[in-house]
N, CA, C and O atoms as a DFTB+ gen file, in Angstrom:
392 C
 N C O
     1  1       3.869      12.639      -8.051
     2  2       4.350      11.290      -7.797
     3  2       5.261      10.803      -8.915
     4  3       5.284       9.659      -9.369
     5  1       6.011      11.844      -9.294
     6  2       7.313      11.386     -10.795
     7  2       7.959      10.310      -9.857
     8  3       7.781       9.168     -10.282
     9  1       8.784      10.404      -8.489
    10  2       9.233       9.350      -7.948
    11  2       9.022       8.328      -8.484
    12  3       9.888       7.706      -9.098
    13  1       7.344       7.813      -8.301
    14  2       7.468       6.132      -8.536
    15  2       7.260       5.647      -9.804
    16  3       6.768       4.559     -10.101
    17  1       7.689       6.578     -10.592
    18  2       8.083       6.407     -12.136
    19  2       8.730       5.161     -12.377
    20  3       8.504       4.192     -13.101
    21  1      10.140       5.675     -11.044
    22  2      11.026       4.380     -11.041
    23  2      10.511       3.148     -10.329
    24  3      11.446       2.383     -10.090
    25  1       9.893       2.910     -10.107
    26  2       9.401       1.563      -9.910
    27  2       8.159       0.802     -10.242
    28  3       7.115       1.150      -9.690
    29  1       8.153      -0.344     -11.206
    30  2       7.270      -0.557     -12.082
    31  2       6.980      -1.911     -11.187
    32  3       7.831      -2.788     -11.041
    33  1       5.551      -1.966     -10.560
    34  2       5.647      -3.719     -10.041
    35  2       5.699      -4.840     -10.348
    36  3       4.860      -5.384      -9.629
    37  1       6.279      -5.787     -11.149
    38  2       5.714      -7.044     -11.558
    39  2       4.294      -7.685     -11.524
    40  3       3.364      -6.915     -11.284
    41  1       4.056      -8.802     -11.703
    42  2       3.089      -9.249     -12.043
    43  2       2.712      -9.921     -10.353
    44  3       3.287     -10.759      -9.659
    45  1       1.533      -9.125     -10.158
    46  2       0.944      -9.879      -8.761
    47  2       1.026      -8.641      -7.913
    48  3       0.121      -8.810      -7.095
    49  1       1.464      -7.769      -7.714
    50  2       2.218      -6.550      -6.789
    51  2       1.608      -5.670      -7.102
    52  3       1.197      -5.565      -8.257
    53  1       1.364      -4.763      -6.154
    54  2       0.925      -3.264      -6.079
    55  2       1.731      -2.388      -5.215
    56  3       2.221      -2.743      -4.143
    57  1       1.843      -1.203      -5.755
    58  2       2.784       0.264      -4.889
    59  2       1.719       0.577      -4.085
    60  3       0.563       0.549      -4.509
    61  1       2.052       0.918      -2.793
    62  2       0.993       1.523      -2.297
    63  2       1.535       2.624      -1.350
    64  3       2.182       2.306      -0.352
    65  1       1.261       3.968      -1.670
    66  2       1.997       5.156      -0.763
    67  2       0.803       4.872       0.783
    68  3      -0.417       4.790       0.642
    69  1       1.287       4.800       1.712
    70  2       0.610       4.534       3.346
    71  2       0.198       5.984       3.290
    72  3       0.486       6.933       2.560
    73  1      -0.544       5.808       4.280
    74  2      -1.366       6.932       4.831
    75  2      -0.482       7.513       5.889
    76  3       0.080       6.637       6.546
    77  1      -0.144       8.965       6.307
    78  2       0.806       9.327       7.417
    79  2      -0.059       8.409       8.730
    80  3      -1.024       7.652       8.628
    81  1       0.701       8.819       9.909
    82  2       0.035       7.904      11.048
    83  2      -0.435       8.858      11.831
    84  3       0.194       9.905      11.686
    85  1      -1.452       8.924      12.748
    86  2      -1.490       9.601      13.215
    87  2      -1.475      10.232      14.534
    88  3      -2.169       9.683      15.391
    89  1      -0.704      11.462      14.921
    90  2       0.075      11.824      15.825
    91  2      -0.732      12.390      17.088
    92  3      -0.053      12.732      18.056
    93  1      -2.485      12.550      17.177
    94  2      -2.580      12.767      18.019
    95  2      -3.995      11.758      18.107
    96  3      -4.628      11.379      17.122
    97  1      -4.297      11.448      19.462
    98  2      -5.071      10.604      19.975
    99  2      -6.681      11.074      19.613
   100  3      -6.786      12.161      19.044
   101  1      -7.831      10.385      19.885
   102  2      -9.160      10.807      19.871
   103  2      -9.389      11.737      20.725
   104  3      -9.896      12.799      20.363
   105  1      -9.008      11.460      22.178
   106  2      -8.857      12.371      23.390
   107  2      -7.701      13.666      23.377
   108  3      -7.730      14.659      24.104
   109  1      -6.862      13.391      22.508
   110  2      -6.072      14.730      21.987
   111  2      -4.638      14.810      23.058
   112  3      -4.210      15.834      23.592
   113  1      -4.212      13.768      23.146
   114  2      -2.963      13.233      23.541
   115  2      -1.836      13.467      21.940
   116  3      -2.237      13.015      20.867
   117  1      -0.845      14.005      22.013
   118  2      -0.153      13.693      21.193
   119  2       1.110      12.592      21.093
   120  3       2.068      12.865      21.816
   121  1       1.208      11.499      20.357
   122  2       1.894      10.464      20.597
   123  2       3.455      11.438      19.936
   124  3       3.603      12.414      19.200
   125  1       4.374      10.518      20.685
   126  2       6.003      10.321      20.315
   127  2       5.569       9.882      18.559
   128  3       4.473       9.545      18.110
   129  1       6.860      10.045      17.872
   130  2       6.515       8.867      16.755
   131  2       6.743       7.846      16.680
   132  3       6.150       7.166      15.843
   133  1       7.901       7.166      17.696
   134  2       7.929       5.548      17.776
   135  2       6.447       5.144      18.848
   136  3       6.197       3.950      19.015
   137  1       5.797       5.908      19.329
   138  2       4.392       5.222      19.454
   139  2       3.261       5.106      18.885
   140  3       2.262       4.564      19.358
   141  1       3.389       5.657      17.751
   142  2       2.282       6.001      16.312
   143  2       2.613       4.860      15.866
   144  3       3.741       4.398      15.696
   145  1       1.061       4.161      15.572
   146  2       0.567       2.811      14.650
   147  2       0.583       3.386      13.355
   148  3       0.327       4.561      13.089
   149  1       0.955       2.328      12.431
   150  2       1.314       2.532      10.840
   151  2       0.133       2.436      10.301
   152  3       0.164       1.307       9.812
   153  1      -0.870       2.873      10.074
   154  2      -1.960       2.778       8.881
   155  2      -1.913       1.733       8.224
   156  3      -1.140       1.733       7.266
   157  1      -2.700       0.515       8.504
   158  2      -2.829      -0.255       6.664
   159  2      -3.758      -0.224       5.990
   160  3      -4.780      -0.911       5.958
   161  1      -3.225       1.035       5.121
   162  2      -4.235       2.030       4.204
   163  2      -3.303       2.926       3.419
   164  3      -2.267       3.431       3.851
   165  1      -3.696       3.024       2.488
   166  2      -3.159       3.886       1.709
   167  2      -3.227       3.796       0.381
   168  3      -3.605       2.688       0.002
   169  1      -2.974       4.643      -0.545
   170  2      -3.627       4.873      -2.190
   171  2      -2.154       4.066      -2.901
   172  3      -0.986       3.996      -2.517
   173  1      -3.017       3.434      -4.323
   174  2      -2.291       2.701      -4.950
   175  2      -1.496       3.569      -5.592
   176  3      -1.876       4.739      -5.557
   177  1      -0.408       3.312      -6.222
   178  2       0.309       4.564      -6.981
   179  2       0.602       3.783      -8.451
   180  3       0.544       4.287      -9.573
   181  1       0.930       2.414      -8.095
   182  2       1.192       1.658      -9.520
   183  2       0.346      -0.148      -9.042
   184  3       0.012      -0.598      -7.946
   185  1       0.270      -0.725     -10.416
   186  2       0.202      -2.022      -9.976
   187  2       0.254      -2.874     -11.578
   188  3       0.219      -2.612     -12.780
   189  1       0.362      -4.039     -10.650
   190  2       1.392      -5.021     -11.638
   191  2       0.394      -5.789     -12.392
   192  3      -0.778      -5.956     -12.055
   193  1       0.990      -6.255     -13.480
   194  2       0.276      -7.270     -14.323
   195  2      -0.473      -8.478     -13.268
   196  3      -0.191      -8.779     -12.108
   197  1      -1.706      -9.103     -14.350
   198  2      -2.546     -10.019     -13.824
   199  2      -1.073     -11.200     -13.617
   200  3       0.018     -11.294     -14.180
   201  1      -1.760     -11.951     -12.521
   202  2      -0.847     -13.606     -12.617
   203  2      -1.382     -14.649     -12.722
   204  3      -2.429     -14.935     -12.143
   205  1      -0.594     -15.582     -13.671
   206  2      -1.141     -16.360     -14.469
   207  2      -1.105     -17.602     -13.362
   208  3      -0.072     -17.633     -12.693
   209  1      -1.941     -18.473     -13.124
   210  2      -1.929     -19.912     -12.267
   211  2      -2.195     -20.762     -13.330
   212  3      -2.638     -20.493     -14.447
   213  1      -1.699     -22.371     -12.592
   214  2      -2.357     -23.107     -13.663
   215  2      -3.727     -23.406     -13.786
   216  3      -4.150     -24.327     -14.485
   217  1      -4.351     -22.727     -13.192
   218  2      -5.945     -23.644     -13.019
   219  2      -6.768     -22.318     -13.083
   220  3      -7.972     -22.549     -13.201
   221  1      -6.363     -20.638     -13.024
   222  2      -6.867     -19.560     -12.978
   223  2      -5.675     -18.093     -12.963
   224  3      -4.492     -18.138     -12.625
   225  1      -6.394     -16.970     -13.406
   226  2      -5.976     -16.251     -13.754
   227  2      -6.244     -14.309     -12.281
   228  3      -7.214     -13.559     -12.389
   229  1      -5.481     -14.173     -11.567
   230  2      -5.374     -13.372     -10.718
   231  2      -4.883     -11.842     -10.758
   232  3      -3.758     -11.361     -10.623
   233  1      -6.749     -10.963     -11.105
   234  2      -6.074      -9.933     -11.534
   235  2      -6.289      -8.856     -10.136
   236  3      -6.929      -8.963      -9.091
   237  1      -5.375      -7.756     -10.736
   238  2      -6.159      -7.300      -9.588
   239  2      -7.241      -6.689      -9.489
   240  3      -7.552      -6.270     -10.603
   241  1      -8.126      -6.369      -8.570
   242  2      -9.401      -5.649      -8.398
   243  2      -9.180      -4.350      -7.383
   244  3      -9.709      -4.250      -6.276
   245  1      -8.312      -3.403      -7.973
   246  2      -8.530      -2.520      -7.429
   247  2      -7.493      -1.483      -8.532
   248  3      -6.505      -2.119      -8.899
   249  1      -7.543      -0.233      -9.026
   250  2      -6.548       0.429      -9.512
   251  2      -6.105       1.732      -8.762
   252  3      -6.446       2.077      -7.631
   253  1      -5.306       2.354      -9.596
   254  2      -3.996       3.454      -9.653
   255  2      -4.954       4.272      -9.073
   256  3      -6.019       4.321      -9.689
   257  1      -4.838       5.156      -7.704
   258  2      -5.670       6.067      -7.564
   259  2      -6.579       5.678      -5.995
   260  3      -6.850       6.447      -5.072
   261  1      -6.862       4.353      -6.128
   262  2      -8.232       3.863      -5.316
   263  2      -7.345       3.533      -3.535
   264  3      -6.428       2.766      -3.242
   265  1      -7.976       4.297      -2.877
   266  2      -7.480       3.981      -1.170
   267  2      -8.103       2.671      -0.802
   268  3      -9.233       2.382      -0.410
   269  1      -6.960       1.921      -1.060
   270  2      -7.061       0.540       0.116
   271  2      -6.390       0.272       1.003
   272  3      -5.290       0.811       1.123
   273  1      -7.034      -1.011       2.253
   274  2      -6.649      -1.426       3.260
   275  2      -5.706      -2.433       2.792
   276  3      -5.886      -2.950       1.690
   277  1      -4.800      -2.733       3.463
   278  2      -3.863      -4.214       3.200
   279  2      -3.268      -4.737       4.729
   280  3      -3.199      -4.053       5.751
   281  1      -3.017      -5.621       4.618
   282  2      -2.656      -6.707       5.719
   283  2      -1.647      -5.869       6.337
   284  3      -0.757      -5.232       5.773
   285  1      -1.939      -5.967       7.721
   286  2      -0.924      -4.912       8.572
   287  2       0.677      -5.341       8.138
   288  3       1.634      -4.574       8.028
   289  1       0.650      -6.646       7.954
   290  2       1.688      -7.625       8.244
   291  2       2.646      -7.610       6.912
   292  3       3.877      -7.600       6.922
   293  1       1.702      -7.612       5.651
   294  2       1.697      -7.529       4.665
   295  2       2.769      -6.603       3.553
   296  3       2.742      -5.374       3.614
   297  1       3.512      -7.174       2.751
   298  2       4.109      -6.278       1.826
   299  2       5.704      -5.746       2.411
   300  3       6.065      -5.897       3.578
   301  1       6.361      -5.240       1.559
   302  2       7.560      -4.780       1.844
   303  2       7.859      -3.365       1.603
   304  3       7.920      -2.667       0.591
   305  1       8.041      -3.146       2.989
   306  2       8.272      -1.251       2.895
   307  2       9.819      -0.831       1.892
   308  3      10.960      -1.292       1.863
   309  1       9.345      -0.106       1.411
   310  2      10.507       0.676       0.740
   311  2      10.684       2.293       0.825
   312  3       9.712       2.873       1.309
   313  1      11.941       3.224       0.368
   314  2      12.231       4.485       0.464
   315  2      12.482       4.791      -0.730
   316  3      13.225       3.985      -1.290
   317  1      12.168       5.595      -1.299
   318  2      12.227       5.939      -2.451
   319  2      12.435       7.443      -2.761
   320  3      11.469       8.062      -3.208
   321  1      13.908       8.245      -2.515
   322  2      13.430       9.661      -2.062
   323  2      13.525      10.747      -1.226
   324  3      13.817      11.927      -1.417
   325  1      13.146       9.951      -0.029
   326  2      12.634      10.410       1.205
   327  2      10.750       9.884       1.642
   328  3       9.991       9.907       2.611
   329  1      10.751       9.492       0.322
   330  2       9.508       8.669       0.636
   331  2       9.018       7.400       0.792
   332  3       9.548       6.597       0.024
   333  1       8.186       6.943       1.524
   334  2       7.601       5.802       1.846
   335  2       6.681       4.983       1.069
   336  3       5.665       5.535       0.646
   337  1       6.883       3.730       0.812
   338  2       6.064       3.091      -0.213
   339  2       6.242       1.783       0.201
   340  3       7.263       1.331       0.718
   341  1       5.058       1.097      -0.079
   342  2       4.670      -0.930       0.426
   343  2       4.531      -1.178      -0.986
   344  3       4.119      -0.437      -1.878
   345  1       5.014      -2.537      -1.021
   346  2       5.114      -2.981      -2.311
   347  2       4.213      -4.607      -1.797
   348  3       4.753      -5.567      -1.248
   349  1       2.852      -4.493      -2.161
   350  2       2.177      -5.321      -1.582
   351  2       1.415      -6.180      -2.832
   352  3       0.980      -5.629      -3.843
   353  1       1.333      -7.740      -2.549
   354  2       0.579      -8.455      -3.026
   355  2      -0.715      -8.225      -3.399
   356  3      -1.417      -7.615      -2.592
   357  1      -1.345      -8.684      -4.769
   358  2      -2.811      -8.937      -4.786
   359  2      -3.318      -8.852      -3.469
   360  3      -3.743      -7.934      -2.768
   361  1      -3.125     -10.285      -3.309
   362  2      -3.578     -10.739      -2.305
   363  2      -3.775     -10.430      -0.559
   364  3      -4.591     -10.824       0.275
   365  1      -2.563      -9.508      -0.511
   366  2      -3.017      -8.754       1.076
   367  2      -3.419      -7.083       0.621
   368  3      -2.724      -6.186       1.099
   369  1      -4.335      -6.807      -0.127
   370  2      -5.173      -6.082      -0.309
   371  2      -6.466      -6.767       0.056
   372  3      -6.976      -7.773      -0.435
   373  1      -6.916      -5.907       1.131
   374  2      -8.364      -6.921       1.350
   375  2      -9.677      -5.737       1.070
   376  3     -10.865      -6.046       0.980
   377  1      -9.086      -4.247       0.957
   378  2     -11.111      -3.755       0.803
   379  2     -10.208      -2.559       0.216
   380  3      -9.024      -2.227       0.151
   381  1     -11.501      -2.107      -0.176
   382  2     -10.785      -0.382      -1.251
   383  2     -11.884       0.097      -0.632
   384  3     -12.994      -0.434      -0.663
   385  1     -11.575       1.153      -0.037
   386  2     -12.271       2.461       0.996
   387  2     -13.205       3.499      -0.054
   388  3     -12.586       4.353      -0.689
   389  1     -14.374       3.415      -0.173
   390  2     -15.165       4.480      -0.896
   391  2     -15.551       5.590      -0.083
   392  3     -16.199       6.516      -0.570
């Protein structure tokens, strides 16, 4: 992961490489890829400084390494490569997968 060398997140933000999607069904249908759902999941690769509020301090609770879920909706996809990466908030991180 030298790639995301180049990109360091600010304060509040996390990298998060997605999980591939996946291409064949429970019943063993194989989907097109514009009909494959995007995973919101995938391992952190970097993350950004705590952010400071006026009334409290927002760090994150999860690190470099740890598979979490985040808001489907959530974050801004980027290419980096040929690769795929969400550049997602604290805050639409909602569970880290053990």
């Amino acid at each position: 992961m030298a790639k995301t060398a180049k990109i360091k997140p600010l304060a509040g933000y996390a990298l998060v490489k997605p999980e591939e999607s996946e291409a064949k069904t429970a019943s063993g249908l194989y989907l097109p890829e514009n009909a494959q759902e995007r995973p919101a999941r995938g391992i952190v690769v970097a993350v950004g400084a705590s952010v400071r509020h006026s009334n409290h301090e927002e760090k994150a609770q999860f690190s470099v390494g740890d598979l979490v879920i985040y808001k489907k909706w959530g974050g801004d996809e980027l290419k980096i490569e040929s690769e795929e990466f969400k550049l997602v908030k604290f805050e639409d991180v909602m569970a880290i997968v053990e």
